[in-house]
N, C-alpha and C positions, 0 to 999 in steps of 0.2 A: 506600674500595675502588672500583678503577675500574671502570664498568659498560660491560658490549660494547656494540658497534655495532652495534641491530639491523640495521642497512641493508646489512652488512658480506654478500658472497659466500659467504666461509669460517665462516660461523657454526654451529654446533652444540649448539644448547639441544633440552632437549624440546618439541614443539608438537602434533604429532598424538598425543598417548599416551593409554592404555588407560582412566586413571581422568578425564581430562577426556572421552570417549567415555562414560562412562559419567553421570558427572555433567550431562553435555548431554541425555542420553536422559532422566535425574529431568525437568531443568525444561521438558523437550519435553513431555512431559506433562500437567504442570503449567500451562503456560501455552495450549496447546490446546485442555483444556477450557475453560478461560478464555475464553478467545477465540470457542469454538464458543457457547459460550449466549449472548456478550454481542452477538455477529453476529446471530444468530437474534432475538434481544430486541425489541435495537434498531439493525439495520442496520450498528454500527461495528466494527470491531477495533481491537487496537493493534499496534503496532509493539514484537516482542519482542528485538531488537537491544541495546538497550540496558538493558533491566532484566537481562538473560541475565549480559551483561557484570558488570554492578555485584555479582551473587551469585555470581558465578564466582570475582572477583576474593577476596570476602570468603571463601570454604570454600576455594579452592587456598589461601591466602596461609597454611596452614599448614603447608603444604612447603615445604622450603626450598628446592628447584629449580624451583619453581613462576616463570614469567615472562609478559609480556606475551601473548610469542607465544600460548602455552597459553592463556592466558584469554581470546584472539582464538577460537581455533580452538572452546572451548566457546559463546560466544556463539554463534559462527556456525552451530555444528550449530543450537541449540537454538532460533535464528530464524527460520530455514528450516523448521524443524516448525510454530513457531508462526503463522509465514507461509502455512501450506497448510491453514489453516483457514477462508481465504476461498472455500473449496469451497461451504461452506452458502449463498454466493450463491445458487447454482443448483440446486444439488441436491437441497434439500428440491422444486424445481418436480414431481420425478416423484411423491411423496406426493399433492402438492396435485389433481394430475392426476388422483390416481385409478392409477395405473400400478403404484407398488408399495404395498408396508402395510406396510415397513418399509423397511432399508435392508440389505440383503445383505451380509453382513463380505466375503468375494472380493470381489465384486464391485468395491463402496465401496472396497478396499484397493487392488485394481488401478489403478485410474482416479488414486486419490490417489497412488502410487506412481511410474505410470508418468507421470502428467503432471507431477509436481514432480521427477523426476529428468530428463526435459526439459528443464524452466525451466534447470536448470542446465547439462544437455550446450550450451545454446541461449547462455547467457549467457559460454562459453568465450573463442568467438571476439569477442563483443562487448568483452571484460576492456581490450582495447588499444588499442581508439577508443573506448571510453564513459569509461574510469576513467581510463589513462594517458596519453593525447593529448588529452583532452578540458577545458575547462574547466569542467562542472559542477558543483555545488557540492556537491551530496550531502551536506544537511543531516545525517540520522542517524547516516549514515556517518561524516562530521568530527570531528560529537559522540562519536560511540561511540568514534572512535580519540584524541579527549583525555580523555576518562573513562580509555582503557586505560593510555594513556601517564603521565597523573598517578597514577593507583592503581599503577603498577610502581616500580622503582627507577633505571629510565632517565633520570631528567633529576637535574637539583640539588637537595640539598635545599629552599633557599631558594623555588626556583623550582616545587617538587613542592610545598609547603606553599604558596604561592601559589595555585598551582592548586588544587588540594585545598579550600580556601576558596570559590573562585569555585562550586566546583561545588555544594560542600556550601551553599552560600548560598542557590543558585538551587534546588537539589536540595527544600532546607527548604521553601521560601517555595512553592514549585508542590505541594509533596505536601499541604501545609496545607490549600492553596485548594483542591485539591482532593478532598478528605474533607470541606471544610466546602460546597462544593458537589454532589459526587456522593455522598459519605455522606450527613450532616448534612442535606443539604439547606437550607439559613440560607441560602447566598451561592446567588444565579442562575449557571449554564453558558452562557446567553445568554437574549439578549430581543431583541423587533423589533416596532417601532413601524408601527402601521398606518396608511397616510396615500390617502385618495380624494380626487378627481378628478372631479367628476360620476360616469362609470358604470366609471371609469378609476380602477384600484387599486394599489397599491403597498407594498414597506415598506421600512424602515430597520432593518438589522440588524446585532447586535450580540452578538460572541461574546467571551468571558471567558478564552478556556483560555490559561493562561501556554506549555504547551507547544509551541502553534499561534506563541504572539511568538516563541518565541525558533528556532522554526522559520522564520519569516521572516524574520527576523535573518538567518540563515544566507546564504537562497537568492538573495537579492540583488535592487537594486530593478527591474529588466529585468524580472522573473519576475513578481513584486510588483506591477506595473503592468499587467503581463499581464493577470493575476490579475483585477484591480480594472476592466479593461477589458472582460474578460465579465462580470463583476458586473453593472457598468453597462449593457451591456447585457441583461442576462436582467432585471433588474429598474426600467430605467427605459424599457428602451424596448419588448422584446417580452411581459412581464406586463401591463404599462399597456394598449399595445394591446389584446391578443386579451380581456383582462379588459373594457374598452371594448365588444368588436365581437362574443365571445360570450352567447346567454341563463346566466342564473345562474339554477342552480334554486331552487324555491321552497323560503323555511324556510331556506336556505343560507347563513353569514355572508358578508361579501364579503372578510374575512381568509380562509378556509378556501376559500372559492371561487377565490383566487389563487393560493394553495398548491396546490389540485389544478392549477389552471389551468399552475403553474410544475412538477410533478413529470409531470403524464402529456402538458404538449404541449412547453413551453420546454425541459426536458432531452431530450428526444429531438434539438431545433435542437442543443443543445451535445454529443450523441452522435457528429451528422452532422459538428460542428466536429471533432471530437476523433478521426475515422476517418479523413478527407479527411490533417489536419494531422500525425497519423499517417504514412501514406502517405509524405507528403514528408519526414518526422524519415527514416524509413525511408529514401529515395533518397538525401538525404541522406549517410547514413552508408553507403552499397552499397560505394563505394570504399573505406575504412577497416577495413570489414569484410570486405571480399576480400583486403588485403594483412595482415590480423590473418592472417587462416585460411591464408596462404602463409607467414607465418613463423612458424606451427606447424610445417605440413609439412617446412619448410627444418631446422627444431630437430632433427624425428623424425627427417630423413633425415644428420645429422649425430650420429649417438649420442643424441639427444635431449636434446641441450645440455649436453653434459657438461662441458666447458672453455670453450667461447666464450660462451652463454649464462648469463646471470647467475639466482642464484636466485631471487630474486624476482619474475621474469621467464619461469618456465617452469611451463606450463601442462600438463595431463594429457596424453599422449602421445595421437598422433590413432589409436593402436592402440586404446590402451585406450579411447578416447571410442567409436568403432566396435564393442568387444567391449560397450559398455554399451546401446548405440544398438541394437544387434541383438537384444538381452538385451529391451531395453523394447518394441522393435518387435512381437518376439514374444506379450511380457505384450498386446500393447494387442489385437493378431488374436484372441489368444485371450478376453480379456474382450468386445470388438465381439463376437465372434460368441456367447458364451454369453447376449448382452442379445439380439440381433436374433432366435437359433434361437428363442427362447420367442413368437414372431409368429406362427410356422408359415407362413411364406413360403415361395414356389419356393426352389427351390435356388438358382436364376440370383441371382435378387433377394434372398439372404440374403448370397450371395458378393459382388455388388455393393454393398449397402449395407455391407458389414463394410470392403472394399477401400477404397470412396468415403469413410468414416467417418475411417478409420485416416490415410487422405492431407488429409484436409479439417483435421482435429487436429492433424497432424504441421506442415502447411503453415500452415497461422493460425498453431500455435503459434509460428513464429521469429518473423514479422509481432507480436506481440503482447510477443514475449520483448524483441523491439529497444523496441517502443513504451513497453510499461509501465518497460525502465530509460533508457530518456528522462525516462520523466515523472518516476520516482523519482528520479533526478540531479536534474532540476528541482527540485521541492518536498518532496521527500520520499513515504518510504513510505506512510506516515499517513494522509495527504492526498491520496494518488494515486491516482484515480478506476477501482478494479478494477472498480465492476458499471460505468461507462461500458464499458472494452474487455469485459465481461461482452452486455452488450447489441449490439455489433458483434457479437460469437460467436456470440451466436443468431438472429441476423436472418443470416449465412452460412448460418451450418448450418442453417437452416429453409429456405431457399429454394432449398438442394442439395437436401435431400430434396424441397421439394415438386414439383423437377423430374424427378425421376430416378423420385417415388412415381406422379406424373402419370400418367406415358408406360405405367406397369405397374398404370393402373385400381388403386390402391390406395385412393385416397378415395371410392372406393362405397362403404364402410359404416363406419360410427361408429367400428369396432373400429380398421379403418385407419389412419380419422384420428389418433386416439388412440396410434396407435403412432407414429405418424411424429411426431408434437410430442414423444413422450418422448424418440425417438432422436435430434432437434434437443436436447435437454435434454441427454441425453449425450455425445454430439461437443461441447460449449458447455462442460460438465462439463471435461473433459481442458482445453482450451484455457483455463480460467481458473484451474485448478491450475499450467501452464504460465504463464500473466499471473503469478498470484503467485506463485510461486516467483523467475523471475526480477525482480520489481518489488523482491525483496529480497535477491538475491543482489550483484546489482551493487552496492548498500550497503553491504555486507558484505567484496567483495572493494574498494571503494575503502577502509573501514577497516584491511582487511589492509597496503592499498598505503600506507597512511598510518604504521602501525606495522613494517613491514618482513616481513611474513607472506610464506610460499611459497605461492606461488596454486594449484598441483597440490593440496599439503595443504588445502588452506579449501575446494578442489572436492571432495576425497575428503569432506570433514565434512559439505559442504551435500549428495551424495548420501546419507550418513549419516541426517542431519536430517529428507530427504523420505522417507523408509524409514518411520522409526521415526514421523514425524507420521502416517503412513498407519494405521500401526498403532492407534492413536488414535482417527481422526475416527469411524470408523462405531461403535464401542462405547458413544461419546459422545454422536452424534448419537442411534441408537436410546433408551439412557436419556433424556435430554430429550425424545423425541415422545411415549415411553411414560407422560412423568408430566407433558405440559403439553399436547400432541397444536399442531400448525401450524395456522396461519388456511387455515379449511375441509380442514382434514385429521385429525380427532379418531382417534387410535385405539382407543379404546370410546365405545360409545354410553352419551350423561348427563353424559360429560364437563362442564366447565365452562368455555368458548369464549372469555370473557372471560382467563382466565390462559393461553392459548394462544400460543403464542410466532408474533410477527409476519410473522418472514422476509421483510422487505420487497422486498429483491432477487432473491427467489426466486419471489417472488409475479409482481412487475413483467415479468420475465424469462419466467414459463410464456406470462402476459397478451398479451403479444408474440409468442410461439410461436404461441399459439391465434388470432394478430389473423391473421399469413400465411400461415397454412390456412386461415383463414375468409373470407378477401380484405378485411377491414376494417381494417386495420394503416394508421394514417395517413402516407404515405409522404413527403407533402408537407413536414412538419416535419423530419424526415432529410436529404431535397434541398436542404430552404433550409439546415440546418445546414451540409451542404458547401459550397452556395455561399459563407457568411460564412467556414469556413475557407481557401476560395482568395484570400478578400479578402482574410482576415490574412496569409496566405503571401505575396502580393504586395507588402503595408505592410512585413513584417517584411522583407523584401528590398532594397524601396526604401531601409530605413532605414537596413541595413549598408550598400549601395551610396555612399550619399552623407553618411553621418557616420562619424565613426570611432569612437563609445560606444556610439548608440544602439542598439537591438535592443527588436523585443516577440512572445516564443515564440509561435507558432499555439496549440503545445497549451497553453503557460498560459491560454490565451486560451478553450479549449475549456472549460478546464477551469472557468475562470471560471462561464461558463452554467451548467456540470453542477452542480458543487459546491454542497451547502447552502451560502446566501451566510454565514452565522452562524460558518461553520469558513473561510471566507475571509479574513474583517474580520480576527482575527487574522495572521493571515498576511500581508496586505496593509500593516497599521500597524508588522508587526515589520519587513519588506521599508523601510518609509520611513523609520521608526529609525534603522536601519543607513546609511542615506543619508548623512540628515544629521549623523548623530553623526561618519564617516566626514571629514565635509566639514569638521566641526568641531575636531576633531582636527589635521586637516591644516594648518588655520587656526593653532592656537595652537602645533601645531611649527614652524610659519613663523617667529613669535616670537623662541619660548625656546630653540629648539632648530637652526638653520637647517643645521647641518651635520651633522644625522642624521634629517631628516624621516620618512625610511621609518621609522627604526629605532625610533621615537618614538609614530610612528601605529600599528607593528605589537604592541610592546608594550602599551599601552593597547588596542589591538582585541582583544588574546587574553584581557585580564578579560571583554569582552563578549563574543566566543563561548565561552570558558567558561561563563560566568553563565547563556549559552543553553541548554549543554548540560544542564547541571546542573536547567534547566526543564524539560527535554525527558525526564529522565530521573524527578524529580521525580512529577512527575504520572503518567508512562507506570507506574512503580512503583506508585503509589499508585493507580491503577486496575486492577491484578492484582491486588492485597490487595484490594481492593475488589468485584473481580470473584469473587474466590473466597470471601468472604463473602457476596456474594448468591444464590452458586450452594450452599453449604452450608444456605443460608437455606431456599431455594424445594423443595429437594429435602428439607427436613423439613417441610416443610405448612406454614412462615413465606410472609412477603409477600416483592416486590423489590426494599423499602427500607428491608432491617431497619436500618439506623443511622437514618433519618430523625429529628431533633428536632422538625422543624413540620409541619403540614398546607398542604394547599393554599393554605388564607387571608395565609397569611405570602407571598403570591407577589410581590407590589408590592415588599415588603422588602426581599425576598431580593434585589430586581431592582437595587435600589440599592445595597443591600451588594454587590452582587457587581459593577457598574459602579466601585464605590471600592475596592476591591481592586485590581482589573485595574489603574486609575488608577495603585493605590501599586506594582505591580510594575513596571509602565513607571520609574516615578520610581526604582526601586531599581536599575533595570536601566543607567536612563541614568548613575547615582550610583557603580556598579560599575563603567563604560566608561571613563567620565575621571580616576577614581583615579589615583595613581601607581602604578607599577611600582614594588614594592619586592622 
């Protein structure tokens, strides 16, 4: 039977319908919690693009008009909720503070609401110079749209069951590794070798995740070297120093002395990289983004594309973006001002701050919306440093308020100050619901671009998505504080401080707030990080100017510094894979093949982004199951490793097994690239 043409004008399948709408809202859920305790825990999320897909694909596939498109549009609702869980960056800061004893459902609702339906009004205009004019690679994105395309009926048998394989290979092999690492506990997630220097410190590190390889596989070796260039930097040359030239306290290891030395002064240098390089991704694209937003307008003012416009190409009418824009505007005055009236401020100075708050969130957020889907196209979702543009947020919004709080004698009394760090907390709040959202819609809509999706529908889903995740975080959040209470935020007294969930980003993020009302916030690491961004923007210029391959992103480069180097190394080694496997390839179609070289190299290349995909999905899978067994765990009075097999003493083992692991998936990975095409 012959299968349509998603790419086709005239096409008419179901794609926005009632029961993937509702199916998107299950695993919104679903994966929010998920996400919110394992953020809180331990600092990370994951990217729910693609597990969304894979379970979408399996429960539609028993209707029989069930298609691609449809199981696009469920992923994307249900990523975009899962994606607006990186609100707990910040927002646990106002507990820690002292400012609330819980978490307000309006309140919490609003902010989540209207900042993740933002990220999306924000990422409209971006859709036509980030996705389809753009060469980024948008790992997850890629992936999630050959998972969609091989799980449909669109392509050939021969060539679906090929597929199908690759993924399912890769798919195997990463869920294994990782249940026998983040379950199990037996195989190490990573290790890092500590190496001195006289007073001069350093390490070598060393991360395991299949999903991070085959993520870097993807993103290409430009990115990858990027990468590897902040790396080298953050740990050989500005840890070594300041670990050199600062006292270490007494009793302190000089491993843990480095690590502080690399989390509270070196990420700040790669915050300053990652704003600065920002900035210019930002100027950059101004032009792209002004003739995206005129040929919206040109659509609207022609019927809204009704014959000349193709579908896959038409975007939410700029009416309706306006009727939504006006709608959230609204929501956000009215939430600003029910957080500020509880001050019992002038009347001037509550209308002010609500005014100043509403434009500070509104204005960051596109600033943020462009930056974070640069980064995402860059490297992925995963990987794409949200409390970085987290921390730009609050260092804005603290130094608007401490200006505007200044001038109106507001830090004469404790109470004050204390308000004005939470109100910086939530102007930061909207603006990183905005960071994530868009960090993952643009994902999302390159998947769409990939399978033939109508991008008006995947924006109706992803506002969908940001709704109904809203719905979500604050019911989620309150249970978890009520039965584990945050670092320095118990909510009863006797608690047990040790099982206290970390909120590392949320911590680091008040720490900051409270450093620029206290005037102690080290400014100096920030400045230098800009100045090394202007360096890279310079290199990276020189290099297009006078090669015609070369390139090295500012912000991969930023990101380098920021990023645990442990979630790097993967990243880095899949990037060089790709390289040379690429080159290798090339080489032996020279051979065998001389008069279909592309068509040689391109066959063989789609076992290896398959095999990546299939990692990426793998693991990311196997860490929801995972994730919701520890959260069923911890909420019956279990520990937060109920699968564990070993105790701590097994750590040497583990360290090794799980360095031989990594080994054999590279090996299996490179085994799957140069197969033939059958």
């Amino acid at each position: 039977m012959k299968q349509p043409d998603f790419m086709s004008h005239d096409l008419h399948l179901p794609e926005l319908t009632l029961r993937g709408m509702l199916l998107g809202l299950l695993i919104t859920v679903i994966f929010t919690a998920s996400n919110v305790y394992l953020g809180l825990k331990v600092g990370l999320t994951f990217s729910s693009s693609i597990p969304a897909a894979v379970i979408s694909m399996a429960i539609l596939r028993m209707y029989k008009d069930s298609n691609v498109l449809e199981n696009n549009l469920v992923q994307t609702q249900a990523s975009a909720a899962g994606t607006l869980s990186a609100i707990i960056f910040i927002l646990p800061g106002l507990l820690m503070l002292g400012y609330w004893q819980g978490f307000p459902f309006i309140q919490t609702l609003f902010i989540c609401a209207c900042g993740g339906c933002l990220g999306v009004l924000f990422t409209i205009p971006l859709r036509r110079a980030m996705v389809v004019n753009s060469e980024l690679p948008y790992p997850e994105g890629l992936a999630a749209a050959e998972i969609l395309k091989v799980g449909s009926n669109s392509e050939s048998s021969a060539t679906n069951k090929g597929g199908l394989k690759d993924i399912l290979s890769g798919g195997i092999v990463a869920a294994i590794i990782a249940l026998c690492s983040n379950g199990f506990r037996v195989l190490s997630a990573e290790v890092s070798y500590w190496l001195s220097f006289g007073a001069a410190t350093t390490q070598i590190p060393l991360g395991f995740s299949s999903a991070l390889l085959g993520a870097g596989y993807l993103i290409g070796i430009a990115s990858g070297i990027a990468i590897l260039s902040g790396l080298v930097l953050a740990w050989l040359v500005f840890v070594p120093y300041l670990t050199s030239t600062l006292p270490i306290p007494d009793g302190q290891s000089v491993s843990s002395f480095a690590s502080y030395v690399w989390a509270k002064k070196v990420r700040f240098i790669g915050a300053g990289t990652i704003g600065i390089a920002a900035i210019w991704t930002l100027l950059t694209f101004t032009k792209p983004i002004i003739d995206a937003i005129k040929l919206s307008i040109k659509a609207m003012k022609e019927n809204q594309g009704s014959s000349d416009t193709h579908r896959m190409d038409t975007d939410m009418s700029p009416k309706s973006i306006a009727i939504v824009f006006i709608v959230i505007l609204i929501g956000l005055l009215m939430t600003f001002y029910s957080f500020i009236a509880d001050a019992n401020l002038s009347t001037e100075l509550t209308l002010t701050y609500v005014i100043v708050g509403v434009i500070i969130a509104i204005g960051m957020g596109f600033f943020v919306a462009a930056t974070c889907g640069y980064m995402a196209g860059l490297i992925g979702t995963s990987a794409s440093p949200i409390s970085g543009i987290g921390i730009l947020g609050i260092i804005v919004s603290s130094l608007v308020v401490l200006g505007i709080g200044t001038s109106a004698s507001l830090f004469d009394t404790v109470a004050g100050t204390k308000f004005a760090t939470a109100l910086a907390i939530f102007i930061t709040s909207v603006i990183v619901a905005i960071a994530a959202i868009s960090n993952d819609n643009l994902q999302d809509l390159k998947t769409g671009y990939l399978v033939g999706a109508t991008p008006w529908k995947q924006q109706v889903a992803l506002l969908i998505g940001s709704v109904a995740g809203a719905f979500a975080i604050a019911p989620v959040l309150n249970l978890l504080y009520e039965a584990y209470g945050f670092a320095g935020a118990m909510p009863r007294v006797g608690m047990d401080e040790a099982q206290a969930l970390s909120a590392p980003q949320a911590t680091l993020m008040t720490t900051i707030a409270q450093g620029i009302f206290s005037h102690n916030l080290e400014w100096d690491y920030i400045l230098f990080g800009a100045l090394v961004g202007i360096v890279a923007i310079i290199i990276n210029y020189i290099l297009k100017k006078t090669t015609a391959t070369l390139s090295l992103p500012p912000l991969a480069i930023g990101m380098g510094i920021y990023l645990p180097p442990t979630l790097e190394m993967p990243l880095v080694l899949g990037s060089v894979l790709g390289y040379f496997m690429h080159r290798y390839l090339r080489k032996r179609a020279e051979h065998r093949s001389p008069n279909n070289i592309e068509e040689d190299v391109e066959n063989c290349n789609r076992h290896g982004v398959l095999f990546a995909s299939g990692l990426i999905v793998g693991e990311s899978l196997m860490g929801v199951i995972i994730a919701v067994i520890i959260v069923f765990s911890v909420t019956s009075g279990g520990g937060d490793a109920p699968l564990a097999l070993v105790g701590n003493d097994f750590g040497k083992t583990a360290d090794i097994l799980g360095l031989l692991a990594f080994i054999a998936v590279i090996i299996m990975f490179i085994k799957r690239i140069v197969s033939e095409n059958k």
